[in-house]
C-alpha positions in Angstrom: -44.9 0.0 -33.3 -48.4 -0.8 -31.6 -50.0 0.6 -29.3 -49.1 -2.1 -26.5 -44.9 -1.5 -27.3 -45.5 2.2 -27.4 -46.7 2.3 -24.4 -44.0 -0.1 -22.8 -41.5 2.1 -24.3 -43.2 5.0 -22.6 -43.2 3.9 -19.3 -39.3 2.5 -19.7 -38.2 6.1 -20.5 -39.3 7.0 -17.0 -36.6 4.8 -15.8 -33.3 5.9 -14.7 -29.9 6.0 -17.2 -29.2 2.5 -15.3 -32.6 0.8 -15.2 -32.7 2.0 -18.7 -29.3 -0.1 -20.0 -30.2 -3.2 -18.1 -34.0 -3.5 -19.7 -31.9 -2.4 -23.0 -29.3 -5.2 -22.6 -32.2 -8.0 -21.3 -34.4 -7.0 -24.4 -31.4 -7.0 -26.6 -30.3 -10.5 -25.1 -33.5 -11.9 -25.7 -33.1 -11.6 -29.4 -29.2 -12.7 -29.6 -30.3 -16.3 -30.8 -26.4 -17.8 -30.8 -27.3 -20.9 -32.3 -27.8 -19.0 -35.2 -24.6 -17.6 -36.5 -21.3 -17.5 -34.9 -20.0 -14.5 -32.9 -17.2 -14.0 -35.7 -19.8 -14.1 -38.4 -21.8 -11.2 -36.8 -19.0 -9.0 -36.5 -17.7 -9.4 -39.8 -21.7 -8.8 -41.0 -21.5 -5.2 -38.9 -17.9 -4.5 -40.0 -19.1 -5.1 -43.6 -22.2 -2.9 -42.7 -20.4 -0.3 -41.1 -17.8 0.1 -44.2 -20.8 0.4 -46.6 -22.5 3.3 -44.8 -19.1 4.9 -44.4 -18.5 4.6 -48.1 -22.3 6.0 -48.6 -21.2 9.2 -46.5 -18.0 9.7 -48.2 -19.4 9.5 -51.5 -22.2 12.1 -50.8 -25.0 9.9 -51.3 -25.9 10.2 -47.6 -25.8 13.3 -45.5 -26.9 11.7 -42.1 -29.4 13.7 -39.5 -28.4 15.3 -36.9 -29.0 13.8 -33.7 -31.7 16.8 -31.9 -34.1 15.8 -35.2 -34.0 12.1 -34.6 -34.2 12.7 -31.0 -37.6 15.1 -31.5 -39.4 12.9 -34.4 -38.9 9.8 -31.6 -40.8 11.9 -28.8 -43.3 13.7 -31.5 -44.1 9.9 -31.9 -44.1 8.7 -28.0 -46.6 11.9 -27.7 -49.0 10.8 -30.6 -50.1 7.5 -29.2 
């Protein structure tokens, strides 16, 4: 991530829980390019997705994290830059 989006993201974490969701949902919107694949297409692409990671964790080829050591490497990284 540069330094220019790290930064951004910085200052959006300073937002509140409902500022947050709607800069989430705008950013999120601005990549939804429906043009390029059809609503029913893109869920059965996640569904697939989903299914295949499932299968991973079942199978024990993939434990998972736990949420607190995903949630500390993210702000060790917001703190670095």
């Amino acid at each position: 991530m540069s330094d220019r989006a790290q930064a951004l993201l910085r200052e959006a974490l300073t937002l509140s829980p409902d500022e947050r969701a709607d800069v989430a949902a705008e950013l999120l919107a601005s990549l939804d390019d429906s043009t390029v694949e059809e609503p029913a297409a893109v869920q059965a692409a996640w569904a697939r997705e989903i299914e295949r990671r499932a299968r991973r964790v079942l199978a024990g080829d993939s434990a998972g994290e736990p949420w607190e050591s995903v949630r500390d490497r993210i702000a060790r990284r917001l703190t670095e830059g």
